[in-house]
C-alpha positions as CSV (number, residue, x, y, z in Angstrom):
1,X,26.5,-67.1,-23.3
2,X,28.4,-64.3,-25.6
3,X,31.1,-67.2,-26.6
4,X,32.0,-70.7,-26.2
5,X,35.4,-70.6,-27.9
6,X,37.6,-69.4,-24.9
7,X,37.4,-69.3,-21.6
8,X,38.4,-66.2,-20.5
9,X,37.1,-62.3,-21.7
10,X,39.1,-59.5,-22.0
11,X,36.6,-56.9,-20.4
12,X,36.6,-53.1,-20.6
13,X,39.5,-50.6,-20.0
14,X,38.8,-47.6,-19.7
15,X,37.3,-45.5,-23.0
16,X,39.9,-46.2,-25.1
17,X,42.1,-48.8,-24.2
18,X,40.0,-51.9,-25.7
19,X,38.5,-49.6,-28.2
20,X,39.1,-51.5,-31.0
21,X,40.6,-54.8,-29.5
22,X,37.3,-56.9,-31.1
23,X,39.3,-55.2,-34.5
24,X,42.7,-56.9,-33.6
25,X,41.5,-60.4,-31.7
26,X,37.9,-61.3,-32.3
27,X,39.2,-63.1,-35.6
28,X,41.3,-64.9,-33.5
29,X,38.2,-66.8,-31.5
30,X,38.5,-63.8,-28.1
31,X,35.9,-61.9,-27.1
32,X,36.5,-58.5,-25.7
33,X,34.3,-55.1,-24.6
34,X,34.4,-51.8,-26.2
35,X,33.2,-48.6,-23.7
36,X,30.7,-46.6,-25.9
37,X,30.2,-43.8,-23.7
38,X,32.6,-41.2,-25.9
39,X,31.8,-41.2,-29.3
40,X,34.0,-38.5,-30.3
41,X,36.7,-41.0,-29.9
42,X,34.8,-43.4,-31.7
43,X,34.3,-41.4,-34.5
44,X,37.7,-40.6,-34.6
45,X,38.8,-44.0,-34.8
46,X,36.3,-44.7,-37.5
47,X,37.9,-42.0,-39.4
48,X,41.1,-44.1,-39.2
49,X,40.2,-47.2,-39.3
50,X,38.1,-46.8,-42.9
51,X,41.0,-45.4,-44.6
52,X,43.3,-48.4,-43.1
53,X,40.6,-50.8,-44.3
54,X,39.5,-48.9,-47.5
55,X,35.9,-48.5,-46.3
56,X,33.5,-45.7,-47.4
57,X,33.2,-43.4,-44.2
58,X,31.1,-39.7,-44.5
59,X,31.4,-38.0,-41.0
60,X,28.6,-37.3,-38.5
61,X,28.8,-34.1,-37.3
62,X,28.8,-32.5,-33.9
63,X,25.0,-31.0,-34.7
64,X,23.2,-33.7,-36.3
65,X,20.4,-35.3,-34.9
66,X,20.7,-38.3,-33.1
67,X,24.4,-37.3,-33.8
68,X,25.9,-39.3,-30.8
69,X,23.5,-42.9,-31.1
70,X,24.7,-42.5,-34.8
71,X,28.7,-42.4,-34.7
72,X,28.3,-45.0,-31.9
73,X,26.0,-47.2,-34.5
74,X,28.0,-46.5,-37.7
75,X,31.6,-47.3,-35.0
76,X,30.1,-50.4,-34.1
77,X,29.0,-51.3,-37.9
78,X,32.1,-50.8,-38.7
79,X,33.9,-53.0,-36.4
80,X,31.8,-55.9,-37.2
81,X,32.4,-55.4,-40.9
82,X,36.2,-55.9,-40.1
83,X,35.6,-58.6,-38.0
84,X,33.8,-60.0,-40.5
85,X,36.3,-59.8,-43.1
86,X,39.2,-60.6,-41.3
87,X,37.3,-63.4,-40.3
88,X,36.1,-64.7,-43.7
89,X,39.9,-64.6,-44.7
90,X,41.2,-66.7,-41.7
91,X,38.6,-69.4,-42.7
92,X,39.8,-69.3,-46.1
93,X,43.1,-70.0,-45.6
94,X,44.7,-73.4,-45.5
95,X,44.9,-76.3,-43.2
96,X,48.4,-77.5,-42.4
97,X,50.6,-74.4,-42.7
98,X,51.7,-72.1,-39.9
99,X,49.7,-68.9,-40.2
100,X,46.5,-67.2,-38.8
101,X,44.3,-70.2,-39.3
102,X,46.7,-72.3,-37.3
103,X,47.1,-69.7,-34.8
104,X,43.2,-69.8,-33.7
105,X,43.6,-73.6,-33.1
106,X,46.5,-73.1,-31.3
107,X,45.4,-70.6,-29.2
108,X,42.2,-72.2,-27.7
109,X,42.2,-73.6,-24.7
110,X,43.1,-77.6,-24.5
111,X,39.5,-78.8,-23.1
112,X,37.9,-77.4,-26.3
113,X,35.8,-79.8,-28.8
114,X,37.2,-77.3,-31.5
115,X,41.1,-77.7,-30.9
116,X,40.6,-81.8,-30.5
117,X,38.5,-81.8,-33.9
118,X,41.6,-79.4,-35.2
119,X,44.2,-82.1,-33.9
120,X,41.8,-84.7,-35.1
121,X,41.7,-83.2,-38.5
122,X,46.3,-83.1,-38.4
123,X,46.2,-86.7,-38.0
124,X,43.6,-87.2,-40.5
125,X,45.8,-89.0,-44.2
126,X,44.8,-86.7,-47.3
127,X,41.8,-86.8,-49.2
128,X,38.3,-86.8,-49.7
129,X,37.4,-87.7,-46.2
130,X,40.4,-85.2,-45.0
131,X,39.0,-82.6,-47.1
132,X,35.4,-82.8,-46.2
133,X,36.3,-82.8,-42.3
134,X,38.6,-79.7,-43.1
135,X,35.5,-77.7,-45.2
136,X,33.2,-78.6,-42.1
137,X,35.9,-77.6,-39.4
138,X,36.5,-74.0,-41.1
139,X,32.4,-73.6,-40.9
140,X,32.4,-74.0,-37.2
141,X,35.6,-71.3,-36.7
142,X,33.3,-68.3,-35.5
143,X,34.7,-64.7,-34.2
144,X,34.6,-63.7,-30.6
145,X,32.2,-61.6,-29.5
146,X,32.3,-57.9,-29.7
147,X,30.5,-56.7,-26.7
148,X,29.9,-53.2,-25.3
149,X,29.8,-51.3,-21.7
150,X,27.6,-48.4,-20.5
151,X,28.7,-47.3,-17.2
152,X,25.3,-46.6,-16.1
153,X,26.5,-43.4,-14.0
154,X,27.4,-41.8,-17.1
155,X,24.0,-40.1,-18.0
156,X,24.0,-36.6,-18.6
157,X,21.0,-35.3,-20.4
158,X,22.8,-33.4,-24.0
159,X,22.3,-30.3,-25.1
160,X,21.0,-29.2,-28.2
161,X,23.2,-26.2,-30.4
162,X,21.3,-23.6,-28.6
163,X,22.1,-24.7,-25.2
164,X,19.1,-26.3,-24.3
165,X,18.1,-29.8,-23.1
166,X,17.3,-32.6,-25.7
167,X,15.3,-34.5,-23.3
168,X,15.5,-37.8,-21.2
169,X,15.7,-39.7,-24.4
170,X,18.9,-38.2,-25.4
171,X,20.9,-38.5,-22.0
172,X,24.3,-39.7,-22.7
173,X,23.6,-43.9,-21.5
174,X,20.2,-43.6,-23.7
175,X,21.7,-42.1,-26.6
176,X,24.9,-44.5,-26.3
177,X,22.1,-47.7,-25.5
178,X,20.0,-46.5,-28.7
179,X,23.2,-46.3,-30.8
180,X,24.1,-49.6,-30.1
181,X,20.2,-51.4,-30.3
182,X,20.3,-49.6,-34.0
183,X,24.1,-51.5,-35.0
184,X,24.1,-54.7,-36.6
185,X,26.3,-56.5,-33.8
186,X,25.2,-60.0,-32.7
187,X,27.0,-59.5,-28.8
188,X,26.3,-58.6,-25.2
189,X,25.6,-54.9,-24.0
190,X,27.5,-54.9,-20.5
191,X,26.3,-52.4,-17.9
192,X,28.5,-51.3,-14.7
193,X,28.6,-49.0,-12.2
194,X,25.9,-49.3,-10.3
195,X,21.9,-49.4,-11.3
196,X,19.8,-47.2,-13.6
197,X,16.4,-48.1,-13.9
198,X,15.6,-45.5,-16.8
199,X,17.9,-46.5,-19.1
200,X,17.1,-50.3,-18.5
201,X,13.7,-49.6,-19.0
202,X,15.0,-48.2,-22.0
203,X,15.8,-51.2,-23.6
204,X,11.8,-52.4,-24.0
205,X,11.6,-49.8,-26.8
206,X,14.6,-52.4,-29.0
207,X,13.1,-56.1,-29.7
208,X,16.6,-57.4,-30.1
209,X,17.1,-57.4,-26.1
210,X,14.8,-60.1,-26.9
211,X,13.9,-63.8,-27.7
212,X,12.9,-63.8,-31.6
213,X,10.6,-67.0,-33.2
214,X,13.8,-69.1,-33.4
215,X,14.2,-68.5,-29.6
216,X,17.5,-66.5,-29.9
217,X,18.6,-63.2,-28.3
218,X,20.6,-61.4,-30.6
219,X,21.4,-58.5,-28.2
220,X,21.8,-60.4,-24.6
221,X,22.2,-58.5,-21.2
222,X,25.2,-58.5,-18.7
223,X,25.2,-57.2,-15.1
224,X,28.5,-56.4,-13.7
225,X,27.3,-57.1,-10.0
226,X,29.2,-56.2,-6.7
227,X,27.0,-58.8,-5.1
228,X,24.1,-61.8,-4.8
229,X,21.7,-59.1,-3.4
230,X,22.7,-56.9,-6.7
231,X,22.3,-59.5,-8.7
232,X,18.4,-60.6,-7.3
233,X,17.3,-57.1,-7.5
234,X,18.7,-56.2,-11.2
235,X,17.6,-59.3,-12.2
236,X,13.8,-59.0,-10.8
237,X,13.8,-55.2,-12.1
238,X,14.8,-56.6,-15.8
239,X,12.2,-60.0,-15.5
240,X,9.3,-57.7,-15.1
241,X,10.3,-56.4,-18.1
242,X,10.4,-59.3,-20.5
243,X,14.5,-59.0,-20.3
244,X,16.5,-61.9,-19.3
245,X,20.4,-61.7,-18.1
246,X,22.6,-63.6,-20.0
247,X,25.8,-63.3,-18.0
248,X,26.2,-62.2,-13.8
249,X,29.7,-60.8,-14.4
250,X,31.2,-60.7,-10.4
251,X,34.1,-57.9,-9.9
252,X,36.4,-57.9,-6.9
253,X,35.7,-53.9,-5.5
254,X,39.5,-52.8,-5.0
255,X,41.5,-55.5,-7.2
256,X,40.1,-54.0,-10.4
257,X,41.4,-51.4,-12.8
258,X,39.2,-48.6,-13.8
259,X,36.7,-47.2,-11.3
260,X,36.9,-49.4,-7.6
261,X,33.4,-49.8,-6.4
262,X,34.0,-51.2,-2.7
263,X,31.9,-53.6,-1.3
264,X,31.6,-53.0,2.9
265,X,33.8,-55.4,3.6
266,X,32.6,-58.4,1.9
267,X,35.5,-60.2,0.9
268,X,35.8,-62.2,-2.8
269,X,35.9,-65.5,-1.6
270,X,32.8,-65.0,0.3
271,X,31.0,-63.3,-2.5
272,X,31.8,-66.3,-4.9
273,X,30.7,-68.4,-2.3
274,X,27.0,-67.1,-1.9
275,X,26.6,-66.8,-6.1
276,X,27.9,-70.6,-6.5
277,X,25.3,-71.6,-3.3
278,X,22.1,-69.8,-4.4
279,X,22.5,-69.8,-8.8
280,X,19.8,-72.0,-9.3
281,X,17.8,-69.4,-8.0
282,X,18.8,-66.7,-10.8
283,X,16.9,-69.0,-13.1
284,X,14.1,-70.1,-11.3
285,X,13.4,-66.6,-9.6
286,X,13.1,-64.7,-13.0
287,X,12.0,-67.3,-15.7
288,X,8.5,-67.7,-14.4
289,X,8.3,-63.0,-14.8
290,X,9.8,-63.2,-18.4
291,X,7.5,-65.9,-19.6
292,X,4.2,-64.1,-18.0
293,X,5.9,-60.8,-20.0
294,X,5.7,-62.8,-22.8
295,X,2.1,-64.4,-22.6
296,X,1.2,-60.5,-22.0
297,X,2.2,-59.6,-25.0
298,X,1.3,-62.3,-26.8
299,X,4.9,-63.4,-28.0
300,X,6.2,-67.2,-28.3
301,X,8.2,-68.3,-25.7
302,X,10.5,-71.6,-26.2
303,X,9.2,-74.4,-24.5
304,X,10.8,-76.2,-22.1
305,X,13.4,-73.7,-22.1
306,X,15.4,-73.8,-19.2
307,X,17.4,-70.3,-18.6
308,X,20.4,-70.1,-16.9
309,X,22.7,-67.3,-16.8
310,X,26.5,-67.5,-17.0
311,X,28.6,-66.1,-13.8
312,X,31.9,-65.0,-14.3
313,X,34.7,-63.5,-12.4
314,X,37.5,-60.8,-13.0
315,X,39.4,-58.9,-10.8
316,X,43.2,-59.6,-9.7
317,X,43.6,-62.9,-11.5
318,X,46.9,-63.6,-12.5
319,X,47.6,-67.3,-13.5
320,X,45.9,-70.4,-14.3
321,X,46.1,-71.6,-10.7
322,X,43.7,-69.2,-9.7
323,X,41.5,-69.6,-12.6
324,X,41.0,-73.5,-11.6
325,X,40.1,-72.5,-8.4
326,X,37.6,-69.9,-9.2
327,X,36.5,-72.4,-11.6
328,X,36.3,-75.7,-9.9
329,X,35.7,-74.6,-6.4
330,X,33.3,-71.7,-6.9
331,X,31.9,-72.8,-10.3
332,X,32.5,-69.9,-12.3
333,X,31.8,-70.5,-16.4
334,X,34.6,-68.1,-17.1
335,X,37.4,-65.8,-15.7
336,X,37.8,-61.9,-17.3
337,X,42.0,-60.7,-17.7
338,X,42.3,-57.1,-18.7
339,X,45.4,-55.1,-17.0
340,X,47.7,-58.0,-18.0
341,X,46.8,-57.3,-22.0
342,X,47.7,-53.5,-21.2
343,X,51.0,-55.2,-21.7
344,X,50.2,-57.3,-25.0
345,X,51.0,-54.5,-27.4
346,X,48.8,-56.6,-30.4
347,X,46.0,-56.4,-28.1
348,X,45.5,-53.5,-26.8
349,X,46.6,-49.3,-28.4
350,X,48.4,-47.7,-25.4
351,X,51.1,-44.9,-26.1
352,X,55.1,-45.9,-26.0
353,X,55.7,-44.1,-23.0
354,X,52.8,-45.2,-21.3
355,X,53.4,-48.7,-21.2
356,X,56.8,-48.1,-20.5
357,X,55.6,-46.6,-17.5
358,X,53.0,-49.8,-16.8
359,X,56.4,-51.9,-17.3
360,X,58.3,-50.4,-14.6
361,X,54.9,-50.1,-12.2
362,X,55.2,-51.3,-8.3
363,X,52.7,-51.2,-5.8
364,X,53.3,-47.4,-5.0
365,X,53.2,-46.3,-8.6
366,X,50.0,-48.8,-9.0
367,X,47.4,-46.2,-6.8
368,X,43.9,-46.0,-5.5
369,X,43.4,-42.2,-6.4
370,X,40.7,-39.4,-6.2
371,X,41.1,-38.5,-9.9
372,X,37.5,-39.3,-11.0
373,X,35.0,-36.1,-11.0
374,X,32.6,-39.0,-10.6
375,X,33.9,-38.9,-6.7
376,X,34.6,-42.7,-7.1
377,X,38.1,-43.9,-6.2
378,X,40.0,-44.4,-9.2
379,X,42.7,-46.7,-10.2
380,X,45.8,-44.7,-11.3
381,X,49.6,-44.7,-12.9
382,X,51.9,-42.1,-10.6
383,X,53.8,-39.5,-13.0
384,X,51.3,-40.3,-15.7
385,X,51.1,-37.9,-18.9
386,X,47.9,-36.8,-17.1
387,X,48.9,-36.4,-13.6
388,X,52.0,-33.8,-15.3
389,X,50.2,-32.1,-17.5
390,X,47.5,-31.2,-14.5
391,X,50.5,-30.2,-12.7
392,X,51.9,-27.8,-15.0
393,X,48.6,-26.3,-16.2
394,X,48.2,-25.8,-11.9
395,X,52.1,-24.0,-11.9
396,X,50.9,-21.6,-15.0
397,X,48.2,-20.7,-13.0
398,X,45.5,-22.5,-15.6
399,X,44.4,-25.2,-13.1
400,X,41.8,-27.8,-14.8
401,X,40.9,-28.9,-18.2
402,X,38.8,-27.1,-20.7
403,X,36.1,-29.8,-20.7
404,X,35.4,-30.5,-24.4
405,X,33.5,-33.4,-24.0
406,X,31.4,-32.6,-20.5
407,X,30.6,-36.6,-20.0
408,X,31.4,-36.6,-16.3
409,X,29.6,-33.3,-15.3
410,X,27.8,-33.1,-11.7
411,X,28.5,-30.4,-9.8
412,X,26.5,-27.2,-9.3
413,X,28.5,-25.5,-6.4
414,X,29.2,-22.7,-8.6
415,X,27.1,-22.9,-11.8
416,X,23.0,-23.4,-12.3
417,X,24.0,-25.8,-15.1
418,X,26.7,-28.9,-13.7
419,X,30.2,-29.0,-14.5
420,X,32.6,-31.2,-14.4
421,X,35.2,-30.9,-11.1
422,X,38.0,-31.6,-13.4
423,X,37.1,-28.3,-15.4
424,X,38.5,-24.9,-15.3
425,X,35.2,-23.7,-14.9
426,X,35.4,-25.3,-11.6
427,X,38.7,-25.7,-10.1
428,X,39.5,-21.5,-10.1
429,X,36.6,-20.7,-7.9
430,X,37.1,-23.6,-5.8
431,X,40.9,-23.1,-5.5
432,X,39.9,-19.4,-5.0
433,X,37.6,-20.2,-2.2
434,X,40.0,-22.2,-0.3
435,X,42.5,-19.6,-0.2
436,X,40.2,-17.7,1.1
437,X,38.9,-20.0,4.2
438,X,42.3,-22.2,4.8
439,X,45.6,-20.4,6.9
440,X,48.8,-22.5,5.3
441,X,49.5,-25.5,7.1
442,X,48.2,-29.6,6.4
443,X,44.9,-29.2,5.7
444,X,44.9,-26.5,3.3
445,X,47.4,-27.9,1.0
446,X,45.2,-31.2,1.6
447,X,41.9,-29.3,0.7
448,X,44.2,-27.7,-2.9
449,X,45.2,-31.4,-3.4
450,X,41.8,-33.2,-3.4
451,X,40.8,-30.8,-5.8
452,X,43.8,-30.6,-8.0
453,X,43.6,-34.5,-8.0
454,X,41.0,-34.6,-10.6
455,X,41.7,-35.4,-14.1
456,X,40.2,-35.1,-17.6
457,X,39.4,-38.7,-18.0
458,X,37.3,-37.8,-21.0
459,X,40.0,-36.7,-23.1
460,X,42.6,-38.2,-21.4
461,X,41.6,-41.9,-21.3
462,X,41.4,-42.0,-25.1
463,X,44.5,-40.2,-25.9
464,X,46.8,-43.2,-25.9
465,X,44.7,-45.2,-28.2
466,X,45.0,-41.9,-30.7
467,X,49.0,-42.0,-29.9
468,X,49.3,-45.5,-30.4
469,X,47.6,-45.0,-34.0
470,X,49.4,-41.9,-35.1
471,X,46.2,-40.1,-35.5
472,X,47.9,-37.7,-32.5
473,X,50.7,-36.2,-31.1
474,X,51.8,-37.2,-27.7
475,X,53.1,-33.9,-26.6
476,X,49.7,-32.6,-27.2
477,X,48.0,-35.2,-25.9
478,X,48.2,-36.2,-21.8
479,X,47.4,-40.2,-21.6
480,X,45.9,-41.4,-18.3
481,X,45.3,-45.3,-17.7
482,X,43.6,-47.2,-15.4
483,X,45.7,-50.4,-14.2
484,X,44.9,-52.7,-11.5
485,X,46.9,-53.3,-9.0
486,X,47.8,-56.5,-10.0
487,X,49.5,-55.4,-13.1
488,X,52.9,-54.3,-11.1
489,X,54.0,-58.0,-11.5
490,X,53.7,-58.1,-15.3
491,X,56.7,-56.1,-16.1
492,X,57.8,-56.5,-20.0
493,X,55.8,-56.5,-23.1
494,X,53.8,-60.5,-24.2
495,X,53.0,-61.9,-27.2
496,X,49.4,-63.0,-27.6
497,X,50.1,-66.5,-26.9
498,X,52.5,-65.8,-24.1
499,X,49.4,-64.3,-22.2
500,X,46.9,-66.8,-23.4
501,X,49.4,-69.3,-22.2
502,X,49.1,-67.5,-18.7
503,X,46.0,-68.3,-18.7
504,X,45.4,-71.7,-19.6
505,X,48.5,-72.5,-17.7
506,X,50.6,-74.0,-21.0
507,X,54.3,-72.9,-21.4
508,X,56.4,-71.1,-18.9
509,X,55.0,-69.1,-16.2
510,X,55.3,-65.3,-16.3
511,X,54.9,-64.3,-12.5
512,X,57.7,-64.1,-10.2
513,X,56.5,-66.9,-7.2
514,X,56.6,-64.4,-4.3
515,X,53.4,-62.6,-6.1
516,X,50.9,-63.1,-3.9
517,X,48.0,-65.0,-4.1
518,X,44.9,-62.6,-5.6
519,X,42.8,-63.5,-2.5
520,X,45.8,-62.1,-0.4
521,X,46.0,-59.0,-2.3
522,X,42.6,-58.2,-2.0
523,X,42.7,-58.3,1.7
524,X,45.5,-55.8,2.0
525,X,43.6,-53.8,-0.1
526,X,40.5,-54.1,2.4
527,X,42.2,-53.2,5.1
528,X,43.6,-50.3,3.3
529,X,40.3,-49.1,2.4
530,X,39.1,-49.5,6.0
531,X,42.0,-47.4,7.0
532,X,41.0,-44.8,4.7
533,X,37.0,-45.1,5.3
534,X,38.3,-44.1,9.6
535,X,40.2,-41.3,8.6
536,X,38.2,-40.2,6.6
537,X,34.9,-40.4,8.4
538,X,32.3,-37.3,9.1
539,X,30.7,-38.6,12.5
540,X,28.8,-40.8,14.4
541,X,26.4,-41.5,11.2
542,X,29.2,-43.3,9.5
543,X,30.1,-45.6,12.9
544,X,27.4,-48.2,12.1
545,X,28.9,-49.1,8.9
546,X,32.2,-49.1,10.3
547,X,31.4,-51.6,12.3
548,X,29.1,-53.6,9.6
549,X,33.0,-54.0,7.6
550,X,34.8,-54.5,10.5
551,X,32.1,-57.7,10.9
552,X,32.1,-58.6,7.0
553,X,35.6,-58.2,6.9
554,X,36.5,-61.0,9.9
555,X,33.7,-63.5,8.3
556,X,35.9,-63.4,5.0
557,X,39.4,-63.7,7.0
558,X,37.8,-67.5,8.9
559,X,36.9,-68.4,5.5
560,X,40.1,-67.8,3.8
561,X,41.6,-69.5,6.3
562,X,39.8,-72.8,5.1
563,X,41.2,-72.0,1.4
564,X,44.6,-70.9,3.0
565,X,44.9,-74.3,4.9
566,X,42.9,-76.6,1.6
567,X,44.6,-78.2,-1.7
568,X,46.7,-75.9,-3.6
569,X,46.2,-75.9,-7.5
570,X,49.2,-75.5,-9.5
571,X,50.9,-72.3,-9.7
572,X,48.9,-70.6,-6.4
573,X,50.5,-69.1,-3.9
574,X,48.2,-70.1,-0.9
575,X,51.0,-69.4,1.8
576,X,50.4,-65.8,0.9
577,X,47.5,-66.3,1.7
578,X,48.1,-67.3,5.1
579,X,50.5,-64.8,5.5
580,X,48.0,-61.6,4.7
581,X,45.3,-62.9,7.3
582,X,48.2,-63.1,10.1
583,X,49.6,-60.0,8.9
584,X,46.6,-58.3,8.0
585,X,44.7,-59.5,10.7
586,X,46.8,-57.5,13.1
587,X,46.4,-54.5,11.4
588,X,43.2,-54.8,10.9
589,X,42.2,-55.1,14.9
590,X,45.3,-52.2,15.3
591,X,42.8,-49.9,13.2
592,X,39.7,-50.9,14.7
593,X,41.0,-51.1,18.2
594,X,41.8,-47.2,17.8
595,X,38.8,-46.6,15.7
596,X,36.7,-47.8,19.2
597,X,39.0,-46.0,21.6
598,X,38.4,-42.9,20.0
599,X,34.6,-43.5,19.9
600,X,34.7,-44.2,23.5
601,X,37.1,-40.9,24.4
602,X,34.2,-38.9,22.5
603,X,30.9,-40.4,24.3
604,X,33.0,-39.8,27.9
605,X,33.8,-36.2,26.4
């Protein structure tokens, strides 16, 4: 477990949109996740915030060795030496005044031991008794937990100054993994986007991923999981190892900022479902491996230990209805918010206009996109600094990005050494070479728009964080952002505690009551994606699956339905729910019904 004091995480957002939230709310008892894959950024931001804090800083340069593991190591120092102190102060201050000492009571969550021994101490009559119940209760205040996320995808071997490889050891995720096994940080290293059994193999070389003589991990393991299959697999791969996983961390494919990993057709609910029948197993499976992987190597292993990792959720959630029922019905330990704190400016460093922009989002600004070179769909903001600065570099006839950082290089259509899709390097001889094979009509400008539709998320995902802290200029500087689509019914700026309130259901409710319910949502989204997955379909190779969703997709409908027609918690809007597997429904047999007729029109052809 990476925290007991709230209930809810705020997890990553893109590369530098929780970049330094730990440095603005892990005082305050919340526990949030900082992307380490661009250390440039980080590095910058270091720059910054040493000077704010009065901290010694000397800068790592582009060339030294181990340059990148470094600035991520002295970043992540640095952070938990703010934390730290801001931490240290907080606990210093007094009881029984409104200020920040009040404010972390205040914001925890009703059910915890903490906030009743805080209420117990208020009715508590001054003196020595008073004051020996205060000393102890400022001990227990601890900070939340300043976790990181590799996105395991990102792993490009670096180059040294002559242009050569480093080797496997300094590929992007190893480098970034190495930086943060050498930091001081006592947190959770979070891995998404799929599964690299390199760099997880990796983590043998760093005894913190492991138990020490007091039984403690200091540097525990979380999967970000699309399902239970994922989660057996990873799990086993990481036993055999000696590594146990603290924390399954469950994400719905399409109602998610960032990168959308789809499942095929597997629905949340069901997902939830299987995790909350079979989580005894992700103890008793793997124990058993870790403790031979410990009698191997002749290391101590607690007795009568009993390991069981944490599941949690995130995805889509919106209010505190939801969260009881991901809670009580599927059993999940806690719930992860992060588009909602896009619009919590003390959370979060996004750019003026930006979140202007995020205010005013709907559903069609809100997009599933193809601006990832990674060739993953990516959520998007319409009319983004991004989006019209790729525009205008396309109408100057200087399509593409100059590529300065090269994380998301992968293709080789043109060059011996990859690219990036994104890059200038790539997008002239690609645009040439459709203007050479396409006559004007549809599917030409479809062809210049698929490629034109990738974006600089290097540069451009940290650029509102540098905005937002005056360290640059937003005319230089395109922002792109990565909301979910959830985020289009949060429409005005919140206050810490207005969120947090969301959350735990306390104060007035912040969502307009026609928002539908998250499970609802998520089946619209399905069904878009199914749409998409027809059109877009190469042949008879791709029917099988086809059909597999269609399957997977009309299991999760009938068992909606039981939620849709069950108790209602407070605040959820179940007859949404109803309404998308009526409405959806049709329009999911509409698509498949055509999707077979023109299967059948081709096997009588």
């Amino acid at each position: 477990m990476t925290d007991t004091t709230h209930n809810f995480h705020i997890p990553v957002m893109g590369t530098g949109h929780s970049i330094d939230t730990p440095i603005r709310l892990a005082h305050l008892g919340i526990t949030s996740v900082i992307s380490i894959i661009d250390d440039i950024l980080l590095e910058r931001l270091r720059k910054y915030y040493t000077d704010k804090y009065d901290l010694p800083f000397e800068r790592i340069t582009h060339h030294e060795e181990d340059g990148r593991a470094k600035r991520i190591t002295a970043y992540l120092d640095m952070v938990q030496d703010i934390v730290e102190m801001k931490m240290e102060n907080v606990r210093a201050l007094p009881f029984f005044e409104k200020n920040e000492k009040s404010r972390y009571f205040e914001l925890l969550p009703d059910t915890s031991s903490l906030k009743k021994s805080y209420h117990d101490l208020m009715d508590t009559k001054p003196g020595e008794l008073r004051d020996k119940f205060a000393k102890e209760l400022s001990r227990r205040m601890k900070p939340g937990s300043i976790d990181v996320n590799i996105m395991v995808k990102v792993d490009r071997i670096d180059l040294d100054k002559h242009g050569k490889p480093l080797g496997e050891g300094f590929s992007d995720g190893k480098a970034a993994l190495r930086g943060y096994a050498k930091s001081k940080l006592d947190s959770a290293m979070v891995f998404s986007a799929g599964i690299n059994q390199s760099l997880y193999g990796y983590m043998t070389k760093y005894q913190d991923f492991y138990r020490d003589q007091q039984g403690e991990i200091k540097k525990k393991i979380v999967l970000k999981v699309s399902d239970f299959r994922s989660a057996m697999i990873q799990g086993r791969y990481m036993a055999k190892k000696g590594l146990e996983i603290s924390e399954f961390r469950i994400e719905s494919g399409l109602n998610c900022g960032g990168h959308a990993f789809a499942s095929p057709g597997h629905l949340l609910p069901i997902l939830l479902q299987d995790f909350k029948d079979k989580r005894a197993e992700l103890g008793t499976q793997f124990q058993p491996i870790i403790k031979r992987f410990y009698d191997k190597m002749e290391w101590e292993y607690p007795e009568n230990l009993e390991h069981h990792p944490e599941i949690t959720v995130q995805g889509g959630i919106g209010n505190h209805g939801e969260v009881q029922r991901l809670e009580k019905d599927f059993g999940m330990d806690r719930t992860g918010w992060a588009s909602p704190f896009l619009l919590v400016p003390e959370a979060t460093p996004i750019d003026t206009m930006t979140r202007l922009q995020l205010m005013n989002s709907t559903d069609d600004s809100l997009y599933l996109s193809g601006a990832s070179p990674l060739g993953v769909p990516f959520n998007n903001l319409k009319d983004s600094g991004s989006e019209k600065w790729s525009k205008k570099r396309y109408e100057q006839g200087k399509p593409g990005s100059a590529c300065p950082k090269g994380f998301l290089v992968s293709n080789t259509e043109f060059t011996e050494l990859p690219i990036c899709t994104a890059s200038s390097e790539y997008m002239t001889p690609k645009l040439a070479e459709i203007e050479a094979d396409f006559v004007p009509g549809p599917e030409k400008d479809e062809a210049i728009n698929r490629v034109l539709a990738k974006a600089c998320l290097c540069e451009h995902l940290g650029n509102g964080a540098l905005i937002s802290l005056g360290i640059v200029p937003a005319k230089r500087s395109p922002q792109a952002i990565c909301p979910g689509p959830n985020l289009s019914w949060f429409n005005r700026n919140y206050s810490l505690e207005e969120m947090v309130d969301q959350i735990y259901g306390r104060g007035k409710e912040l969502l307009s009551s026609d928002r539908p319910h998250m499970f609802a949502k998520e089946i619209q989204l399905y069904v878009d994606h199914f749409r998409s997955r027809i059109q877009e379909t190469m042949g008879p190779k791709e029917y099988p699956s086809l059909h597999a969703f269609y399957d997977n997709m009309i299991k999760g409908f009938e068992y909606c339905k039981t939620i849709s027609t069950g108790h209602s918690y407070p605040g959820e809007n179940l007859p949404s729910l109803s309404e998308a597997i009526e409405k959806q429904g049709r329009r999911l047999e509409e698509i498949y019904n055509a999707f077979k007729s023109k299967i059948s029109t081709e096997v009588s052809a």
